[in-house]
DSSP file (Angstrom, degrees, kcal/mol; ACC not computed):
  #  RESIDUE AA STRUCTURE BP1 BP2  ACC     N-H-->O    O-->H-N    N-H-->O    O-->H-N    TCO  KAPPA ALPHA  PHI   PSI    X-CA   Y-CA   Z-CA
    1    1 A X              0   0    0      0, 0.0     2,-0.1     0, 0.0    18,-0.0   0.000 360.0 360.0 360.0 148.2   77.5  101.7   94.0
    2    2 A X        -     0   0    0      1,-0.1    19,-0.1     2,-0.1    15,-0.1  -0.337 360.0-151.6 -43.3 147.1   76.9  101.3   90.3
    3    3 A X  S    S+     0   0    0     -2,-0.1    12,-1.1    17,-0.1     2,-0.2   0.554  92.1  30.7-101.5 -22.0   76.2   98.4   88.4
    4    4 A X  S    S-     0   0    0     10,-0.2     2,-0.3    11,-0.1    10,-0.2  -0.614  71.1-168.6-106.2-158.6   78.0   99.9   85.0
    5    5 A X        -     0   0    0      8,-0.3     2,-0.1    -2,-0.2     3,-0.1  -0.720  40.8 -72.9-173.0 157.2   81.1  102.4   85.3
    6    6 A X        -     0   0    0     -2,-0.3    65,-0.1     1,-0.2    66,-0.1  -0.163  60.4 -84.0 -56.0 138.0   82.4  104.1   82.4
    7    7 A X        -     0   0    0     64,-0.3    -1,-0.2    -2,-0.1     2,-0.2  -0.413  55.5-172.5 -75.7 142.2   84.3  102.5   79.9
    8    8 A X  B >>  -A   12   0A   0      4,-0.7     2,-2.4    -3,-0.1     3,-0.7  -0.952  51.0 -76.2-163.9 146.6   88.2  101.9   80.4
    9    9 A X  T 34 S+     0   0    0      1,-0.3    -2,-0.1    -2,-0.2     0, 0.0  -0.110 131.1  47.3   1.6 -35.4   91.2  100.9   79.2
   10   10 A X  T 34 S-     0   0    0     -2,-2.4    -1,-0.3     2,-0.2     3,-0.1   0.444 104.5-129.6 -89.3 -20.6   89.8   96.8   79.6
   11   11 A X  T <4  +     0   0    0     -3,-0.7     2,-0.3     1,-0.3    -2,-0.1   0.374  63.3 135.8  36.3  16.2   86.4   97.9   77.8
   12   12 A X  B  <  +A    8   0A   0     -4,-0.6    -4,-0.7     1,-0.1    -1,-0.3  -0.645  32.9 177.0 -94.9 176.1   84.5   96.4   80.3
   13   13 A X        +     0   0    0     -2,-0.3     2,-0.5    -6,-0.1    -8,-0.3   0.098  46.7  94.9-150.1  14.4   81.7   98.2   81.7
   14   14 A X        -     0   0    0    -10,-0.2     2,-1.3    -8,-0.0   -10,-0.2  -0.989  69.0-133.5-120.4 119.6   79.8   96.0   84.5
   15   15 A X    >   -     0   0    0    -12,-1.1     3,-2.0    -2,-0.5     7,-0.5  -0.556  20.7-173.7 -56.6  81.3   80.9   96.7   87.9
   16   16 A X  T 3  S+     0   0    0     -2,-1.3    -1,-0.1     1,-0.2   -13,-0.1   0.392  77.6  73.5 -80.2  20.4   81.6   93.3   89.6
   17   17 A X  T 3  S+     0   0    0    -15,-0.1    -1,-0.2   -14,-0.0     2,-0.1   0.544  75.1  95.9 -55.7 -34.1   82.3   95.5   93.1
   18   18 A X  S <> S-     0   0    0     -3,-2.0     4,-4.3     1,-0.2     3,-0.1  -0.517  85.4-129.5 -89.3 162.9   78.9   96.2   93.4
   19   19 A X  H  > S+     0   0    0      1,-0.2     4,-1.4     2,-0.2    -1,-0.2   0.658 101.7  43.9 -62.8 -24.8   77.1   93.9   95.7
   20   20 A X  H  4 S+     0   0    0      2,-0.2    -1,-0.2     1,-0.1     4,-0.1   0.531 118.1  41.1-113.4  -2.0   74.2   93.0   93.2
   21   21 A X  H >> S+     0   0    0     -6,-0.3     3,-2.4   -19,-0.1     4,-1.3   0.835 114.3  59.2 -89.8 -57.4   76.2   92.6   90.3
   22   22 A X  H 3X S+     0   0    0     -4,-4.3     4,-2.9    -7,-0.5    -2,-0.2   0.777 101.8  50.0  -7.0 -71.5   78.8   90.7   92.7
   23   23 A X  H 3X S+     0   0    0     -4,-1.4     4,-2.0     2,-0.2     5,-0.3   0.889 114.3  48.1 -64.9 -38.4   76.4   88.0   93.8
   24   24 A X  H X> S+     0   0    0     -3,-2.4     4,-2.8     2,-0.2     3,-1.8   0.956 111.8  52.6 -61.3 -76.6   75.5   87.4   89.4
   25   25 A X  H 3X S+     0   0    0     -4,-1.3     4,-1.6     1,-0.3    -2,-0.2   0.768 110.0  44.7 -37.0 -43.3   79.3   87.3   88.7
   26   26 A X  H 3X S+     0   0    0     -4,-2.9     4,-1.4    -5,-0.3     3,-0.5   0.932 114.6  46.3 -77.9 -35.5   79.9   84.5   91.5
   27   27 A X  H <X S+     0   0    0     -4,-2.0     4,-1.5    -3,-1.8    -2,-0.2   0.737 110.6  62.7 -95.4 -16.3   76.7   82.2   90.3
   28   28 A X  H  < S+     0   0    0     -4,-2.8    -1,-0.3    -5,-0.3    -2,-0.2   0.790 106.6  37.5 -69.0 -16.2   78.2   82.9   86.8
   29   29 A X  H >X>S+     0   0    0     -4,-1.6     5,-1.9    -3,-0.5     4,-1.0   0.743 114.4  54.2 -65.0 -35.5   81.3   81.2   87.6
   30   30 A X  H ><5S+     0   0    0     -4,-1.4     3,-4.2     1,-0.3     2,-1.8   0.997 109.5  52.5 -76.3 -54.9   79.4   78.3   89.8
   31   31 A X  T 3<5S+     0   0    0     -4,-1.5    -1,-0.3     1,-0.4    -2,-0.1   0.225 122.3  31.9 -75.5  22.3   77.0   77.7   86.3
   32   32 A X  T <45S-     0   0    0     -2,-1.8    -1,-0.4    -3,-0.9    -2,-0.2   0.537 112.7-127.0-118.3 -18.5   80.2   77.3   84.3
   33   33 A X  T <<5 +     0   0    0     -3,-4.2     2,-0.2    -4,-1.0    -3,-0.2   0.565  51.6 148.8  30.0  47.4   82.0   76.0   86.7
   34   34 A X      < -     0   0    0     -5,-1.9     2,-0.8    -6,-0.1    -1,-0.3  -0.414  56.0 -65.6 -70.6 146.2   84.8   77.9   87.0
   35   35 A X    >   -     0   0    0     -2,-0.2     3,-2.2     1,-0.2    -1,-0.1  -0.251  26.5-155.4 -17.0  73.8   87.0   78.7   90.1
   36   36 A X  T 3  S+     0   0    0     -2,-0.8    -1,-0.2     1,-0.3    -6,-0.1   0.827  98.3  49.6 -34.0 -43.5   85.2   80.7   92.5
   37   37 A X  T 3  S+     0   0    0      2,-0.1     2,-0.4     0, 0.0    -1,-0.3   0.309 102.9  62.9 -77.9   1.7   88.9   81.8   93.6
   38   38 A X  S <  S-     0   0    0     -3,-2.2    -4,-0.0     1,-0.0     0, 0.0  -0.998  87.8-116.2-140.0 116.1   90.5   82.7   90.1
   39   39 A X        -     0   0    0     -2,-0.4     2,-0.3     1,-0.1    -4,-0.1   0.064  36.6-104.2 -48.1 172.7   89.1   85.5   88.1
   40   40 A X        -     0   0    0     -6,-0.1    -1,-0.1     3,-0.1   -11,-0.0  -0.754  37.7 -88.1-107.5 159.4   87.5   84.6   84.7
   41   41 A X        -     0   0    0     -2,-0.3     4,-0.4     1,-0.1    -1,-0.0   0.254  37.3-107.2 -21.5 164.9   89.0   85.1   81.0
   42   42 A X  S  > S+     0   0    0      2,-0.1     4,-0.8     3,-0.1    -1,-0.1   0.411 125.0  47.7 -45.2 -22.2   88.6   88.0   79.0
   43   43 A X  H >> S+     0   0    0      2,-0.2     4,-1.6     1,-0.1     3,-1.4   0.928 112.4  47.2 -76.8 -61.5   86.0   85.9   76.9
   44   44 A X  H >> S+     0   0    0      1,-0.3     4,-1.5     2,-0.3     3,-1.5   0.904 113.3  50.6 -53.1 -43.2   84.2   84.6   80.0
   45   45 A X  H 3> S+     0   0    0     -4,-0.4     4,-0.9     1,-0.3     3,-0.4   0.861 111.2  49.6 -70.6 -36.7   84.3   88.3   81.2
   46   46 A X  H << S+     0   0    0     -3,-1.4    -1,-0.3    -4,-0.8    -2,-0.3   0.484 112.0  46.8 -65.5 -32.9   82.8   89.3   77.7
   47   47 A X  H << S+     0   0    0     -4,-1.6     4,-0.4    -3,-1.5    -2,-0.2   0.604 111.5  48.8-106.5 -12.9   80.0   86.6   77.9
   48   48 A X  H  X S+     0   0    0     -4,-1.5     4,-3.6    -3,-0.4     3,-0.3   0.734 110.8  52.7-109.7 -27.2   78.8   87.4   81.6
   49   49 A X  H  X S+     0   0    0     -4,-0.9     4,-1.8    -5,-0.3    -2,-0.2   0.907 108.0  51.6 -71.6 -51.4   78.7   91.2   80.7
   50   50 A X  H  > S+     0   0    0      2,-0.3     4,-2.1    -4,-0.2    -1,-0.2   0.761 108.3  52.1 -34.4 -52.7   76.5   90.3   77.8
   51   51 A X  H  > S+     0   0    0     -4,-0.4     4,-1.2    -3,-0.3    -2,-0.3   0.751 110.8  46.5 -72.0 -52.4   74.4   88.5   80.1
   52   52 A X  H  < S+     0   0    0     -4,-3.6     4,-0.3     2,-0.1    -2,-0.3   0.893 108.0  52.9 -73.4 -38.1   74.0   91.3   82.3
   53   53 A X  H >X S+     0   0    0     -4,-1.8     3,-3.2     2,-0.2     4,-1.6   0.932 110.4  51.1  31.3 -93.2   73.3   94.0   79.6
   54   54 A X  H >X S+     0   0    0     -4,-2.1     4,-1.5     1,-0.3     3,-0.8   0.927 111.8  41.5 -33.2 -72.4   70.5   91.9   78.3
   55   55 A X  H 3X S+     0   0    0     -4,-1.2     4,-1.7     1,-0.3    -1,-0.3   0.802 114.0  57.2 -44.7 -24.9   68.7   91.2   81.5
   56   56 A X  H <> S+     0   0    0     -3,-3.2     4,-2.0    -4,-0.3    -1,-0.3   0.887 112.6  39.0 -78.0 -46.8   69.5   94.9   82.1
   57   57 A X  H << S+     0   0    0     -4,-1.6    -2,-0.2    -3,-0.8    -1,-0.2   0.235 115.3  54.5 -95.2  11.1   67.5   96.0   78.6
   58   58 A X  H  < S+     0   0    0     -4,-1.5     3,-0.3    -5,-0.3    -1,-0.2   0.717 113.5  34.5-108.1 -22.4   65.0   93.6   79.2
   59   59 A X  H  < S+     0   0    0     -4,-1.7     2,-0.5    -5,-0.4    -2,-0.2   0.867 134.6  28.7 -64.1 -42.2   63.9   94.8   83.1
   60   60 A X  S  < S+     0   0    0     -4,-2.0    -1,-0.3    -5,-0.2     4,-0.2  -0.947  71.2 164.0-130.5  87.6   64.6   98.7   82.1
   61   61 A X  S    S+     0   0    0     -2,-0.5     4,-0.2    -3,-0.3    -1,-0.1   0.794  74.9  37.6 -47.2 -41.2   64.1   99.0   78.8
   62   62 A X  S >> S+     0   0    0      2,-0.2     4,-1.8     3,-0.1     3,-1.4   0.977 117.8  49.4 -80.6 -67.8   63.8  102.6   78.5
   63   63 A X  H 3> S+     0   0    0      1,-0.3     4,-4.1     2,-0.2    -1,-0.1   0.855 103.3  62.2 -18.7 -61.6   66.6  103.5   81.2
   64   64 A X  H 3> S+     0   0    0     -4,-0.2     4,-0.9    -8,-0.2    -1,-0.3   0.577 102.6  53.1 -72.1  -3.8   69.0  101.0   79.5
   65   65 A X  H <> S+     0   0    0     -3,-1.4     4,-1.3    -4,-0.2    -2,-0.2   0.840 109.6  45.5 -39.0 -71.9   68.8  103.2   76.5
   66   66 A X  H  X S+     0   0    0     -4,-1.8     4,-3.2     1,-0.2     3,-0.4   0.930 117.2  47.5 -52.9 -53.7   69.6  106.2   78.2
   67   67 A X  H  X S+     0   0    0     -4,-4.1     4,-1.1     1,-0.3    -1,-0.2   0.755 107.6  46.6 -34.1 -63.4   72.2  104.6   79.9
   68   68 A X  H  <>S+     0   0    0     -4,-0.9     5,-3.6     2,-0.2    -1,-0.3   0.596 112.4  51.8 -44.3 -30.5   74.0  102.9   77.6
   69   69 A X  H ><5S+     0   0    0     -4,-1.3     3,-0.7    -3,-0.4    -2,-0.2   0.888 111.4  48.3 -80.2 -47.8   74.1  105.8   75.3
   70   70 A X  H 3<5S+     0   0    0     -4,-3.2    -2,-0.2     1,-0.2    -1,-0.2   0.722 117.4  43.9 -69.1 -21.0   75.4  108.0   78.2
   71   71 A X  T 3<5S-     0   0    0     -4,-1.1   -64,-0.3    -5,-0.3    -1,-0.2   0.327 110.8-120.9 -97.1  18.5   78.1  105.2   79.1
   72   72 A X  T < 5 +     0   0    0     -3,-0.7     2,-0.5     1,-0.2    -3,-0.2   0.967  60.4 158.2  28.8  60.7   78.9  104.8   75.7
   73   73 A X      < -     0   0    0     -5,-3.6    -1,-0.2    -6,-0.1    -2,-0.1  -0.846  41.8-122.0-102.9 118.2   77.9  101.2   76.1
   74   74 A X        -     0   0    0     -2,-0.5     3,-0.2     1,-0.2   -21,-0.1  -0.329  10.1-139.3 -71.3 173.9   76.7   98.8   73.1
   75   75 A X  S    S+     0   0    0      1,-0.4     2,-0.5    -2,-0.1    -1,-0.2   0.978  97.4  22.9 -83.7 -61.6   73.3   97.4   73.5
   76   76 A X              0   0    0      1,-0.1    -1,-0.4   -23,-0.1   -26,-0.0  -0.967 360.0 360.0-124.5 142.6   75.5   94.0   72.0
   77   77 A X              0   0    0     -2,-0.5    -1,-0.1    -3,-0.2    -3,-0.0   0.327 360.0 360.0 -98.0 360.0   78.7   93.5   72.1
C-alpha cells in the first residue's frame, strides 16, 4: 500500500488504510484523546495530515519533493 493517494474529492491525501500510516492515525487520536471508535473532524484530519507530511519531508527530503509535486500535494497546507 501507499502512504499518500492522489488527491480527491475530500482533499485529503494520507492513506489511513495503510498499515504504517494506520498505526500514526490511531496514536493520533490516543494523544488528543479522541475516540478510537469515531473518526476524527475534518480539522483533526487536516492537522494529523500535516503531521505526517512534515515527518515525511523531514526523513525523505528529496523523495517528498518529488512526490508531492507528482501528487499534487502542498508541502504545507
Amino acid at each position: 500500500m501507499a502512504i499518500f493517494m492522489p488527491m480527491n474529492e475530500y482533499g485529503f491525501c494520507v492513506n489511513i488504510s495503510d498499515p504504517r500510516i494506520r498505526e500514526k492515525y490511531e496514536s493520533f487520536k490516543k494523544r488528543k484523546g479522541l475516540p478510537q471508535h469515531f473518526p476524527i473532524s475534518d480539522q483533526e484530519r487536516i492537522e494529523f495530515e500535516a503531521e505526517i507530511r512534515e515527518k515525511f519531508l523531514e526523513m525523505y527530503p528529496e523523495r517528498a519533493e518529488i512526490m508531492f509535486r507528482a501528487l499534487n500535494i502542498e508541502k504545507d497546507p
